[in-house]
C-alpha positions as semicolon CSV with decimal commas, in nm:
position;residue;x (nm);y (nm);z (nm)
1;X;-6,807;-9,915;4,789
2;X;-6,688;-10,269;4,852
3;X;-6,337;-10,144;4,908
4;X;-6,462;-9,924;5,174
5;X;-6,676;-10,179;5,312
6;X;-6,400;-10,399;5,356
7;X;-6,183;-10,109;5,486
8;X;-6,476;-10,051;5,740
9;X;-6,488;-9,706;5,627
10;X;-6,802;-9,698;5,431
11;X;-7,029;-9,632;5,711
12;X;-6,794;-9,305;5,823
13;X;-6,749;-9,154;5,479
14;X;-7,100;-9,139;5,440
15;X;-7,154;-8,968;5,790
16;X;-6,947;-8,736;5,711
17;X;-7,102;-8,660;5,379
18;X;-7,474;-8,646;5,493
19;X;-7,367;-8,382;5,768
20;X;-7,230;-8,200;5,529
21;X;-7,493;-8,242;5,238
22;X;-7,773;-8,212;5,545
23;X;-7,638;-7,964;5,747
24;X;-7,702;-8,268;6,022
25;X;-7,604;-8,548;6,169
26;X;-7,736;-8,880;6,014
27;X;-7,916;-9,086;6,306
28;X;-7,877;-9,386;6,484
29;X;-8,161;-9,587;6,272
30;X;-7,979;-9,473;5,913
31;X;-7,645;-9,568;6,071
32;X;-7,764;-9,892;6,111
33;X;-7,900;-9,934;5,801
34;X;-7,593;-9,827;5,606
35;X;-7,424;-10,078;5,777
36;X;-7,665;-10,376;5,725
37;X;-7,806;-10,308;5,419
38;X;-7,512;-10,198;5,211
39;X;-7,302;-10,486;5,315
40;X;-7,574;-10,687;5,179
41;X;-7,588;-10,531;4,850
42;X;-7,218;-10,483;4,869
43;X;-7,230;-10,939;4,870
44;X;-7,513;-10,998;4,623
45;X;-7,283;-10,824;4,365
46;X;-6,930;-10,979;4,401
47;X;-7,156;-11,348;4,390
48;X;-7,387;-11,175;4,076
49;X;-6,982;-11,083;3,890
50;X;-7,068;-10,730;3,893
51;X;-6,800;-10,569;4,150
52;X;-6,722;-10,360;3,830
53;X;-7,052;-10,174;3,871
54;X;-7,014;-9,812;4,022
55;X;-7,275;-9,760;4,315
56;X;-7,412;-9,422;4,436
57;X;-7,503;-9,411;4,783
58;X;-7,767;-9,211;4,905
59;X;-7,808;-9,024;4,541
60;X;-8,013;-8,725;4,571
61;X;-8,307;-8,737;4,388
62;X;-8,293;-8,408;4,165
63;X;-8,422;-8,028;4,269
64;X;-8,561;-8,247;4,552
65;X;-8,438;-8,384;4,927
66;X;-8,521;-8,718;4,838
67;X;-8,271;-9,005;4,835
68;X;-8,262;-9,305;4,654
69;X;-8,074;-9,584;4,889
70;X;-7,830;-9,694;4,563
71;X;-7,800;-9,621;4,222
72;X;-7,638;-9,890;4,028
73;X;-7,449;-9,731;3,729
74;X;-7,333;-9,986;3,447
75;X;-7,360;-10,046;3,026
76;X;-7,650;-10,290;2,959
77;X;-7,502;-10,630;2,874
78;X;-7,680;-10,607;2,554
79;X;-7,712;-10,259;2,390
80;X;-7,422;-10,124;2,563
81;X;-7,598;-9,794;2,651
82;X;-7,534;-9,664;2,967
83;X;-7,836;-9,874;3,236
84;X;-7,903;-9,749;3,582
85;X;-8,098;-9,965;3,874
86;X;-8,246;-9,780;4,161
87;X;-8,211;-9,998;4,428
88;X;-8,433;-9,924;4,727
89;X;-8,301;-10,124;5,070
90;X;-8,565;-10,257;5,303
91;X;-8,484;-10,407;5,627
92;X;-8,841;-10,473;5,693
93;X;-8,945;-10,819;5,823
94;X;-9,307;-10,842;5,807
95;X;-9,558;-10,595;5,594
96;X;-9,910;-10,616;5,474
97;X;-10,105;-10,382;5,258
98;X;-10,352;-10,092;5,398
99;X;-10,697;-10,246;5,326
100;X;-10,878;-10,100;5,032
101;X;-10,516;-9,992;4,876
102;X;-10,303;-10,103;4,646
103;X;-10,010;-9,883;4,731
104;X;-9,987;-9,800;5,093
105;X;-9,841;-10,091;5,351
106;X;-9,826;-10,099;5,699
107;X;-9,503;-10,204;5,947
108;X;-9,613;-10,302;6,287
109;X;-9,512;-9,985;6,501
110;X;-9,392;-9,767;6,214
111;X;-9,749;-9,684;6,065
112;X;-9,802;-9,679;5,706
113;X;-9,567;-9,625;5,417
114;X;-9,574;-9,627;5,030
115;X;-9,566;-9,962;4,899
116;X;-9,177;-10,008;4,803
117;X;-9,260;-10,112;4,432
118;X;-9,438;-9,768;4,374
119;X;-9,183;-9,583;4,591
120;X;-8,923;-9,734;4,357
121;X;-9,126;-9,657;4,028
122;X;-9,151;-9,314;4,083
123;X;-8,800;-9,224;4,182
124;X;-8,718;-9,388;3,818
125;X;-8,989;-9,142;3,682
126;X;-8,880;-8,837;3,852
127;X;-8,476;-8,928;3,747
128;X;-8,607;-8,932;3,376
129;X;-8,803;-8,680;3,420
130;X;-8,509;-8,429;3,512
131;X;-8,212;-8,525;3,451
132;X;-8,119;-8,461;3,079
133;X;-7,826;-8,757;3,028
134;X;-8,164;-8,989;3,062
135;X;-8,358;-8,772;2,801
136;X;-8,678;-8,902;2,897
137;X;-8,648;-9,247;2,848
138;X;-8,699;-9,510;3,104
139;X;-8,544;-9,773;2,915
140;X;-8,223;-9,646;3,055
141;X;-8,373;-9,658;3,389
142;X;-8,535;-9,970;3,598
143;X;-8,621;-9,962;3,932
144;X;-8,563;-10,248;4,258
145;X;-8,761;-10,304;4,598
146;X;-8,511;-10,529;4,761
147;X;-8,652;-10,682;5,128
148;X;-8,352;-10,892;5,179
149;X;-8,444;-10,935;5,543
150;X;-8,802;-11,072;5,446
151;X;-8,951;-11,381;5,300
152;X;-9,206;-11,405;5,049
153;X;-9,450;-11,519;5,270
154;X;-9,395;-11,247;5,535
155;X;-9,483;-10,975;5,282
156;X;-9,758;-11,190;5,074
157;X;-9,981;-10,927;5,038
158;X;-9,740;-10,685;4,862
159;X;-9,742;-10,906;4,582
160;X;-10,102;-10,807;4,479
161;X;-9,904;-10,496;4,280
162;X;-9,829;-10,549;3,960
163;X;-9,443;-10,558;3,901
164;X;-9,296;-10,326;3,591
165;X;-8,975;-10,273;3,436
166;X;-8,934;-9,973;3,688
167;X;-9,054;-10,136;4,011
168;X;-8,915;-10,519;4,051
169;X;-8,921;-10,687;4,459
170;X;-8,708;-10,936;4,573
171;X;-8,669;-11,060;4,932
172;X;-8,422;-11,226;5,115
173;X;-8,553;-11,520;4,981
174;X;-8,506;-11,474;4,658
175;X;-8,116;-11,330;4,649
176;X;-8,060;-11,558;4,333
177;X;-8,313;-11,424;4,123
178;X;-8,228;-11,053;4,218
179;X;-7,838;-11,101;4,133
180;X;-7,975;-11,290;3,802
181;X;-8,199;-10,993;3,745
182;X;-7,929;-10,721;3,786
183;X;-7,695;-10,928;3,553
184;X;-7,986;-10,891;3,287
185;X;-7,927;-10,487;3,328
186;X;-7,566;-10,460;3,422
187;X;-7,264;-10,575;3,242
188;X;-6,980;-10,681;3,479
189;X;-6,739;-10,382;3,289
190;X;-6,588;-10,089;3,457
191;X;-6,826;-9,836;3,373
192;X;-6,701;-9,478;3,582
193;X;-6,765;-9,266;3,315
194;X;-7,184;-9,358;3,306
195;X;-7,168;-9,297;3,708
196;X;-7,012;-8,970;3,605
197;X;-7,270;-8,889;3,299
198;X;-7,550;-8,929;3,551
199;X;-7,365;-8,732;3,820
200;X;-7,251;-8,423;3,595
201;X;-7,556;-8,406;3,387
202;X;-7,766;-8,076;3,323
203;X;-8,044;-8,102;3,534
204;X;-8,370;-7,972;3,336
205;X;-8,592;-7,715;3,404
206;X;-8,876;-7,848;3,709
207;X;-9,249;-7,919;3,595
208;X;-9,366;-7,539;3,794
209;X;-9,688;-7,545;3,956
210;X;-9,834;-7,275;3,754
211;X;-9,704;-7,370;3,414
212;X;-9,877;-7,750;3,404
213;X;-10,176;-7,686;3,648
214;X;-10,401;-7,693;3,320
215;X;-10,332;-8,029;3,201
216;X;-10,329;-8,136;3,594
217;X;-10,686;-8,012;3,604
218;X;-10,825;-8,067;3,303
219;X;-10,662;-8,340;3,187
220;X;-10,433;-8,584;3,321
221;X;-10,215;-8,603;3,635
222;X;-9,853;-8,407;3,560
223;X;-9,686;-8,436;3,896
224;X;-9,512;-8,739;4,030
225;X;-9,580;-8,797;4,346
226;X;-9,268;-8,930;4,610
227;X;-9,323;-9,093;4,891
228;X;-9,523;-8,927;5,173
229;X;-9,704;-8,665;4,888
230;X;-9,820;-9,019;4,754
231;X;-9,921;-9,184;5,115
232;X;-10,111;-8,827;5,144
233;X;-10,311;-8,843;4,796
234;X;-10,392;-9,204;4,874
235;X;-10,506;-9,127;5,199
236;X;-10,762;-8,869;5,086
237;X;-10,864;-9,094;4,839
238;X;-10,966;-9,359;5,056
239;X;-11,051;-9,126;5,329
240;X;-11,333;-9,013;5,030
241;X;-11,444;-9,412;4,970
242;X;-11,501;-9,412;5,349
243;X;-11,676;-9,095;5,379
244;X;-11,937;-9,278;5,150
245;X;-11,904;-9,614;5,200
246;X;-11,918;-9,591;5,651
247;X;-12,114;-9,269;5,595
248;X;-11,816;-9,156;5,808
249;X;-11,618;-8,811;5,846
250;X;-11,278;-8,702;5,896
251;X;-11,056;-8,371;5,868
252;X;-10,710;-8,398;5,712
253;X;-10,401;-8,191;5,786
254;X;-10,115;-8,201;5,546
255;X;-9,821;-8,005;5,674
256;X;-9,472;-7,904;5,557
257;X;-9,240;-7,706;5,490
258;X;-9,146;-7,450;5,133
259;X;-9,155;-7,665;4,832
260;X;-9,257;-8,023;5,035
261;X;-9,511;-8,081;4,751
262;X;-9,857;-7,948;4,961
263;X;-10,002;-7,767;4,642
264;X;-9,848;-8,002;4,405
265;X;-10,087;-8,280;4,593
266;X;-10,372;-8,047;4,645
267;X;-10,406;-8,029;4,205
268;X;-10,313;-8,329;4,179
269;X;-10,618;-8,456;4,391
270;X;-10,830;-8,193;4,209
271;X;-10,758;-8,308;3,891
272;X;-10,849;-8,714;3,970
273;X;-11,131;-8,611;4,170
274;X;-11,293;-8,394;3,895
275;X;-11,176;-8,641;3,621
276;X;-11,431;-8,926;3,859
277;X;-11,719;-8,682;3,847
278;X;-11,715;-8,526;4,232
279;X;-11,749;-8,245;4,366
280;X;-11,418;-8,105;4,433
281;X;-11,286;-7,723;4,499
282;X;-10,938;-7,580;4,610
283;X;-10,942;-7,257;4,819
284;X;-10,700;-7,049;4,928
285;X;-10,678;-6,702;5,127
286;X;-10,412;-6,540;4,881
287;X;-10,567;-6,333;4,619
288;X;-10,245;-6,375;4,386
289;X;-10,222;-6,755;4,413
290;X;-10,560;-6,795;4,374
291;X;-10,597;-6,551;4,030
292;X;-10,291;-6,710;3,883
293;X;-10,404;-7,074;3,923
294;X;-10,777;-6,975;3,766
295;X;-10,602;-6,743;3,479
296;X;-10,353;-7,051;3,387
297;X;-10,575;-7,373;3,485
298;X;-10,875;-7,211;3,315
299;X;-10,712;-7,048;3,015
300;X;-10,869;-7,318;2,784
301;X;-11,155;-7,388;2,974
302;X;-11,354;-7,102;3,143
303;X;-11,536;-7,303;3,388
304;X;-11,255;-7,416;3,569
305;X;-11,212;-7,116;3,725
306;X;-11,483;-7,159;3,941
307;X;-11,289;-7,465;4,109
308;X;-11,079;-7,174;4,250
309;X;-11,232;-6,977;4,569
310;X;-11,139;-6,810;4,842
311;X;-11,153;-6,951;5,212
312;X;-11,398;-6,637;5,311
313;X;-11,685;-6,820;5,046
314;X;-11,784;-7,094;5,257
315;X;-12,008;-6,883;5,492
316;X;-12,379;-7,004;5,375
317;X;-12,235;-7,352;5,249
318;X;-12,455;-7,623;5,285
319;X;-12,305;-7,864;5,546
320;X;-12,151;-8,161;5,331
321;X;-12,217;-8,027;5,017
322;X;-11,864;-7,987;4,882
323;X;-11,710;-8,417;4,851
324;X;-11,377;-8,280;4,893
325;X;-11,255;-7,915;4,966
326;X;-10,889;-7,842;4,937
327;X;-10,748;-7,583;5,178
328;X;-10,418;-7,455;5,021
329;X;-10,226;-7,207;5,213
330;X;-10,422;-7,271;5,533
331;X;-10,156;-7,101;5,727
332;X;-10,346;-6,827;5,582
333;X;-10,686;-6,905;5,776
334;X;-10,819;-6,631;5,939
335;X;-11,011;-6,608;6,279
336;X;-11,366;-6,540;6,060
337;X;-11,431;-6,447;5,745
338;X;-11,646;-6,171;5,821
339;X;-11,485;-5,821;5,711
340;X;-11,636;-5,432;5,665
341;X;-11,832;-5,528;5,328
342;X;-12,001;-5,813;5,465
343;X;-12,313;-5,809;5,544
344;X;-12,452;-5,803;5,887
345;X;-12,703;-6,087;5,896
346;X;-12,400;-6,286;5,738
347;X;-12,212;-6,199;6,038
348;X;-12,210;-6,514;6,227
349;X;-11,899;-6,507;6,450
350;X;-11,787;-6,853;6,369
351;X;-11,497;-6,965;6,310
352;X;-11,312;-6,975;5,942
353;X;-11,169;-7,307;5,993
354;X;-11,516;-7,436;6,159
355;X;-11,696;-7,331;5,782
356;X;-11,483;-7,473;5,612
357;X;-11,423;-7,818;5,828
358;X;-11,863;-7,786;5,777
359;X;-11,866;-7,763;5,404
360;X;-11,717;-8,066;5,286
361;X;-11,752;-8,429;5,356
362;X;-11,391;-8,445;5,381
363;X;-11,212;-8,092;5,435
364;X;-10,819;-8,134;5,321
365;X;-10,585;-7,825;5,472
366;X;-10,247;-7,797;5,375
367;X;-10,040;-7,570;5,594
368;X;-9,678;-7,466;5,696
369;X;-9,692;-7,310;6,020
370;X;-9,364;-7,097;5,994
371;X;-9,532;-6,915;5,707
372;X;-9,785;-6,693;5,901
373;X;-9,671;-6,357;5,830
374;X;-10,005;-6,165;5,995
375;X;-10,174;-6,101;6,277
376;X;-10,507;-6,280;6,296
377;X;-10,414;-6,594;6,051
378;X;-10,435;-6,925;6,308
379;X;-10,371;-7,171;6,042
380;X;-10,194;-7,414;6,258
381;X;-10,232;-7,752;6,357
382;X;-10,358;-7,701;6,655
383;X;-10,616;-7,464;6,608
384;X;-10,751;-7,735;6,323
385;X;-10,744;-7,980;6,593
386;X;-10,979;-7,814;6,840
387;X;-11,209;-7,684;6,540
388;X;-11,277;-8,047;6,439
389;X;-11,287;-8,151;6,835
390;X;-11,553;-7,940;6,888
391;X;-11,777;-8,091;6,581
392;X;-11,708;-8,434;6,701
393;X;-11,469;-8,514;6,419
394;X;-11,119;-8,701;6,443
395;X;-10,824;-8,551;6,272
396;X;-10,580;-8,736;6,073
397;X;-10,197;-8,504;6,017
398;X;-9,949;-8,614;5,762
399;X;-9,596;-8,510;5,749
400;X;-9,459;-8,407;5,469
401;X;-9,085;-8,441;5,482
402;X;-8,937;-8,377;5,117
403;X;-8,792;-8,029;5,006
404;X;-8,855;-7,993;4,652
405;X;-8,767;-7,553;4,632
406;X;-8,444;-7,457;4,696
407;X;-8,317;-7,705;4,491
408;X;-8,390;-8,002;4,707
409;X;-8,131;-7,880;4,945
410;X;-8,194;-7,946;5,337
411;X;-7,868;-7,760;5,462
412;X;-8,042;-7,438;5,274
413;X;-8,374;-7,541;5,461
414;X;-8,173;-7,533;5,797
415;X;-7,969;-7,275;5,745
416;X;-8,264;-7,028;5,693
417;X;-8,464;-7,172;6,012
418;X;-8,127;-7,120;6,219
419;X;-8,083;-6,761;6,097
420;X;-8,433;-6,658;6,191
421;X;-8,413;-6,799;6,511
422;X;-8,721;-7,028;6,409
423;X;-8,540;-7,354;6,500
424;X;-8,214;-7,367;6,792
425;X;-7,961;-7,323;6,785
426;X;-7,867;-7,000;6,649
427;X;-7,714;-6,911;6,301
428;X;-7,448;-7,087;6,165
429;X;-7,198;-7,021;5,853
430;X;-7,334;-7,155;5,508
431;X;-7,107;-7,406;5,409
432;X;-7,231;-7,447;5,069
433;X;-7,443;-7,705;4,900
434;X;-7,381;-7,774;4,505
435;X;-7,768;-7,836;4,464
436;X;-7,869;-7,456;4,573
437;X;-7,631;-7,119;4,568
438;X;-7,613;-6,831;4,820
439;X;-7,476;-6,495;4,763
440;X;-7,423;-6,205;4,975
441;X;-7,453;-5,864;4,772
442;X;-7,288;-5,530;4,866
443;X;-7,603;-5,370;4,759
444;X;-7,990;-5,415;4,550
445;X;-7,751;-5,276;4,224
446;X;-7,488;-5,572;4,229
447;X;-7,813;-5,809;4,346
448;X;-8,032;-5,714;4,034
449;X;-7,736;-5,686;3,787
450;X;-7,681;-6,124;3,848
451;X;-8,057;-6,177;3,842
452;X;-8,069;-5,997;3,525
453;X;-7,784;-6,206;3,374
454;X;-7,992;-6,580;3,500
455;X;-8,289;-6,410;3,321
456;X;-8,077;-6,394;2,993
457;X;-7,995;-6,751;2,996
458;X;-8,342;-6,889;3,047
459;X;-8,381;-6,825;3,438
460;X;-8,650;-6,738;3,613
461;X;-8,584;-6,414;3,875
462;X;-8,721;-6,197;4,101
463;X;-8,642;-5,958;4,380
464;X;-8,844;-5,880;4,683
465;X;-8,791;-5,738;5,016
466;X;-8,957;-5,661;5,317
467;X;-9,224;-5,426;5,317
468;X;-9,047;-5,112;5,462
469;X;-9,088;-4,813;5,229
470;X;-9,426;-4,693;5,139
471;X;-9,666;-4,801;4,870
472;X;-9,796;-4,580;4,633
473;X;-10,102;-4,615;4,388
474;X;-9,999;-4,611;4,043
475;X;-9,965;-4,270;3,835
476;X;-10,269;-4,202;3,679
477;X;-10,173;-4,176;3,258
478;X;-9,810;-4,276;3,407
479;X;-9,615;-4,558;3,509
480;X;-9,555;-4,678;3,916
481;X;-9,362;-4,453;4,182
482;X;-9,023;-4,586;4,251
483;X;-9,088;-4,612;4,656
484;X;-8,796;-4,825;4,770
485;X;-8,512;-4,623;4,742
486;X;-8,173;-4,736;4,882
487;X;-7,875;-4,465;4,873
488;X;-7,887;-4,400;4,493
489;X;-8,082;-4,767;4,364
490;X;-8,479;-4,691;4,334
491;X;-8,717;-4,934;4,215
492;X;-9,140;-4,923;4,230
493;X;-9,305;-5,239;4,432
494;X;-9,500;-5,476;4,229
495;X;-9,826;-5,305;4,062
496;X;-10,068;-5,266;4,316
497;X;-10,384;-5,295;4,081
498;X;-10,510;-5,641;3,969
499;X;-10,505;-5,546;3,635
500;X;-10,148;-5,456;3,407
501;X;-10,046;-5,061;3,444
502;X;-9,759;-4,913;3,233
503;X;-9,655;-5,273;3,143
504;X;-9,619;-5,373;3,513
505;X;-9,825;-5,680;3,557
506;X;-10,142;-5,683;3,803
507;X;-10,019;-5,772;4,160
508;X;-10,162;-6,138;4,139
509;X;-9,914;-6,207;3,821
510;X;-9,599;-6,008;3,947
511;X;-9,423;-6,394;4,022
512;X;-9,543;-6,572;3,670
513;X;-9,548;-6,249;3,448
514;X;-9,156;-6,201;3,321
515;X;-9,209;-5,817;3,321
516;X;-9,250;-5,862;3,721
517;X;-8,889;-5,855;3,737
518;X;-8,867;-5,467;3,695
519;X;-9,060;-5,456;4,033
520;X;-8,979;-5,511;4,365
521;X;-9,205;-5,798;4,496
522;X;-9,315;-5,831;4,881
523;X;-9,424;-6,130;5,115
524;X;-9,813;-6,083;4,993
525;X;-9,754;-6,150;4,555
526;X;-9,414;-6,443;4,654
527;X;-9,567;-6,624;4,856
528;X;-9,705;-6,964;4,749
529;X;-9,503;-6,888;4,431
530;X;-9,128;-6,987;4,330
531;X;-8,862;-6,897;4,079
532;X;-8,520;-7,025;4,013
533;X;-8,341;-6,719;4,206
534;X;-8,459;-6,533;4,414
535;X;-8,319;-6,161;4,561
536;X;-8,411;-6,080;4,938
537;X;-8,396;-5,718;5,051
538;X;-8,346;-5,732;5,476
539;X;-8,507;-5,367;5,530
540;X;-8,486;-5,197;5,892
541;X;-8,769;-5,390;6,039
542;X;-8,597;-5,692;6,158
543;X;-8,240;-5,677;6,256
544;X;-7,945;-5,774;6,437
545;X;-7,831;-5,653;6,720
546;X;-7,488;-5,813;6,919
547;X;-7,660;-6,102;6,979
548;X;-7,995;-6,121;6,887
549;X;-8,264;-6,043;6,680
550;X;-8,441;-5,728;6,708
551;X;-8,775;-5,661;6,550
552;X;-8,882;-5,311;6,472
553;X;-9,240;-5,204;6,414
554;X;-9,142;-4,817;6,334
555;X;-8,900;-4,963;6,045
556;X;-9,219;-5,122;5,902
557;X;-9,456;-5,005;5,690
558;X;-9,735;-5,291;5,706
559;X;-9,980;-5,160;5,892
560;X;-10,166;-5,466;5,923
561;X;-9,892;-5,651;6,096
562;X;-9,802;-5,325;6,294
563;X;-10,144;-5,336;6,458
564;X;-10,076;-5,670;6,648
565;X;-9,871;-5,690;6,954
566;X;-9,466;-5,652;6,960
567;X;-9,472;-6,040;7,006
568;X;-9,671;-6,076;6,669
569;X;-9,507;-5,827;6,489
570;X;-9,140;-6,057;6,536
571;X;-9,343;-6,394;6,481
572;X;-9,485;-6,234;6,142
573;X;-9,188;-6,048;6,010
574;X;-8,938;-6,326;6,058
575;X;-9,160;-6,569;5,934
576;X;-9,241;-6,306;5,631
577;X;-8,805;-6,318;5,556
578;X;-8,861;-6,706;5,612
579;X;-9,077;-6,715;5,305
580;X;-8,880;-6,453;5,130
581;X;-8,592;-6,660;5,120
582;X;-8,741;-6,998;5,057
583;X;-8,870;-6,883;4,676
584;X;-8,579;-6,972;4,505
585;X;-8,542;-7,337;4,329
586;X;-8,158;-7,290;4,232
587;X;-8,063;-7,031;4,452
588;X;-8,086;-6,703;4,625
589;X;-7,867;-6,353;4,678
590;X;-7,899;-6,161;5,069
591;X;-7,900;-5,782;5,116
592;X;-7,964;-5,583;5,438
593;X;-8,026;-5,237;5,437
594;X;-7,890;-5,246;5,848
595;X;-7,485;-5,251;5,864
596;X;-7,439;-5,451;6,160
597;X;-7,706;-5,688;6,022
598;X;-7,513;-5,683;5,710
599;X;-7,195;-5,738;5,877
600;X;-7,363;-6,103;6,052
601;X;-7,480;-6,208;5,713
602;X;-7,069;-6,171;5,584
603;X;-7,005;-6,372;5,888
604;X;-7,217;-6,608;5,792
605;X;-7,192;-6,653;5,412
606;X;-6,828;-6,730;5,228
């Protein structure tokens, strides 16, 4: 780094590398940063005697997008074991903390932010936590806020945290004591080989979402929280003291994208809420989602499968009576939640989103608005907006920004969008990402054949496709019809009945159940789920033509989405491949049963 810094090359290699790693170009504001900040840094380390130290810029956090500004990779002057410092780089020249927080500052003009101590503390969490050279001890880890363009007395309040051993602060103020600090964790040897241990080591296994939400109910949080998924718990939290304390009240939206950590918050806020004694509830409108979370959250405890509803059980609420109600999947909102078996004087005609906003003091919805794969689901922003408009209510939207499925990887993120058509641009050739692998198969036999072989070493697998061949019910005294043929490959879709048939699982357990694999799984039992790899099937009802996408109802046997108009059946079926493709943590394989579709996908992937 110093060399390059000197060189005045830094700044151009790492350009180069983030457009490559990002599948974009790094903007202005970063630029800048890089070029202040790491010049900085670059200083305080020739004065401290540790030029020796290696320094990784802009090291991806892993199976996540996050970045920590610089890892500092040395032996520990004592022990000699290998000692890393996560070094976060604020140029920040003022900041005071959010009132009635202790972890959430705010930046004139920039809003609020996690406090850079905690921001710190949890990236040295999450690297123990995954990455197996560390083994899952933070002594090898510590953790640095460094402000180097503030005083102490321009970020006083920050100082009510409590430093640790994984979150230290230092401003500009006090550059002695930070280079005596990093001489207390960093020898001033050569020390490549730890840089390379940390950079080649086997990343383990994520903490799933359906495999810990147990212990994140019923016991004790599981999940750390990065960043913006921690500005949005602490948020909620103090949007609850307020809803008591001002007798105030306030709708939330959380938004992102696959994987940005929505559910992970949404249990996570479940299980602190119900651990302070309020009334708390999560709520989806996926049947499978919702059955696997109460079957594994309440599989030593009964009654917490009643924290678990549906969004269509909110009709006769009483107004307020819920403290907070989590809305997962509220893509999935539908226009009311009336249906044919309900009842007519239960019939109301108001709106889904309006119940729900009605039943809690404050109602929480956590969406992804490229995920609505039918006609009739308005979980957007917008139509959340103008429900809590018209009840006089304010609502507050937080960004999520992180990718934490598809291995963390952005360029995959992009690369999907862009193929879809559901961001500009048009698609573009996949030019690989070392975090996340893409294949193209020649066929579902070649496709299932490598899935099988990740599920032999410990993988997790599935295959699903869109839903173009017809559904039969299950052979009575038999097994399940294999519908989807393709030239001489058949397979049966997932088990349509909730409850196991001929060793198929029940539909809402086709993505946790390992005997799922043997069926082929469709948009309505993957999504809200993930696996390490995941198989798409590209069946005849979207495809391309010269130039374009074309979508085709008659290639479609959904009759749900087929019922909408020709504008609603593209929206839903590309967003229905969106989600298809974005299940996979470590990587995914491509299929289309169209040739010239087929033919763009070779043009697109090596």
């Amino acid at each position: 780094m110093y060399a390059q810094i000197e060189a005045g090359s830094l700044v151009a290699v790492l350009s180069e590398q983030y457009r490559y790693k990002l599948g974009r170009r790094a903007s202005p504001a970063e630029i800048r940063s890089w070029e202040r900040s790491l010049r900085i840094l670059a200083a305080d380390l020739m004065d401290a005697g540790l030029e020796s130290v290696e320094a990784l810029v802009e090291y991806q956090l892993p199976l996540t997008s996050k970045r920590a500004d610089v890892v500092l990779c040395g032996r520990h002057p004592k022990s000699r074991k290998p000692s890393y410092v996560v070094v976060e780089l604020k140029q920040w020249t003022s900041a005071q903390l959010l009132d009635d927080t202790d972890d959430v500052v705010t930046l004139d003009g920039f809003g609020e932010r996690l406090h850079p101590m905690e921001q710190v503390r949890r990236y040295c969490i999450h690297l123990t936590d995954f990455v197996g050279a560390l083994g899952g001890d933070p002594q090898n880890v510590s953790g640095v806020a460094y402000l180097h363009n503030a005083t102490d007395l321009d970020i006083g309040s920050l100082w009510r945290l409590p430093e640790t051993s994984l979150s230290m602060m230092f401003t500009g103020q006090k550059r002695g004591a930070f280079q005596t600090y990093l001489r207390t964790r960093l020898a001033p040897d050569p020390a490549a080989d730890v840089a390379d241990e940390l950079l080649t080591s086997a990343i383990r296994p994520s903490k799933q979402l359906m495999a810990l939400a147990a212990d994140e109910v019923q016991r004790r949080e599981q999940f750390v929280l990065l960043d913006e998924q921690q500005t949005a718990y602490a948020l909620v939290m103090r949007a609850i003291e307020r809803s008591y304390a001002q007798n105030t009240k306030e709708v939330i939206v959380i938004s992102g994208g696959p994987g940005s950590g929505k559910s992970v918050i949404a249990l996570s806020l479940l299980g602190e809420l119900s651990r302070r004694g309020m009334t708390a509830l999560h709520a989806t409108g996926s049947s499978a989602f919702t059955k696997t979370l109460r079957r594994v959250a309440g599989s030593r405890a009964p009654r917490v499968q009643g924290m678990f509803k549906y969004f269509n059980q909110f009709v006769d609420a009483a107004p307020n009576g819920i403290d907070v109600l989590l809305c997962d999947e509220a893509h999935r909102l539908r226009e009311t939640s009336a249906n044919r078996y309900t009842k007519a004087e239960m019939r109301t005609g108001k709106l889904q989103v309006a119940e729900l906003i009605d039943a809690a003091r404050v109602p929480v919805f956590m969406l992804d608005e490229h995920q609505v794969v039918r006609p009739g689901e308005i979980g957007t922003v917008q139509d959340i907006r103008v429900a809590a408009r018209a009840a006089g209510l304010e609502t507050r939207v937080i960004e999520l920004d992180g990718q934490f499925r598809c291995g963390g990887s952005r360029a995959y993120e992009n690369w999907v969008l862009r193929l879809l058509g559901l961001e500009e641009g048009g698609p573009i050739e996949w030019e690989g990402d070392e975090s996340f692998s893409l294949l193209l198969a020649q066929s579902p036999s070649p496709m299932e054949d490598r899935l099988r072989s990740y599920l032999t070493r410990g993988y997790g697998a599935r295959m699903a496709a869109g839903y173009c061949w017809r559904w039969s019910d299950p052979i009575k005294d038999g097994g399940l019809v294999p519908d989807v043929v393709i030239g001489d490959w058949q397979r049966p879709w997932n088990n349509k009945k909730d409850t196991s048939h001929a060793g198929a699982p029940g539909t809402p357990y086709w993505a946790t159940d390992p005997a799922g694999f043997e069926q082929v799984g469709c948009v309505y039992t993957a999504q809200g789920f993930e696996y390490d790899y995941a198989g798409v099937i590209m069946g005849p009802d979207l495809v391309w033509r010269t130039d374009r996408w074309v979508a085709q109802p008659d290639g479609s046997r959904d009759s749900a989405v087929k019922r909408g108009t020709v504008s609603d059946f593209d929206r839903a079926v590309r967003n229905t491949y969106k989600v298809l493709l974005t299940r996979g943590m470590r990587g995914a394989i491509v299929y289309s049963t169209d040739p010239e579709t087929q033919s763009l996908l070779e043009s697109l992937i090596p």
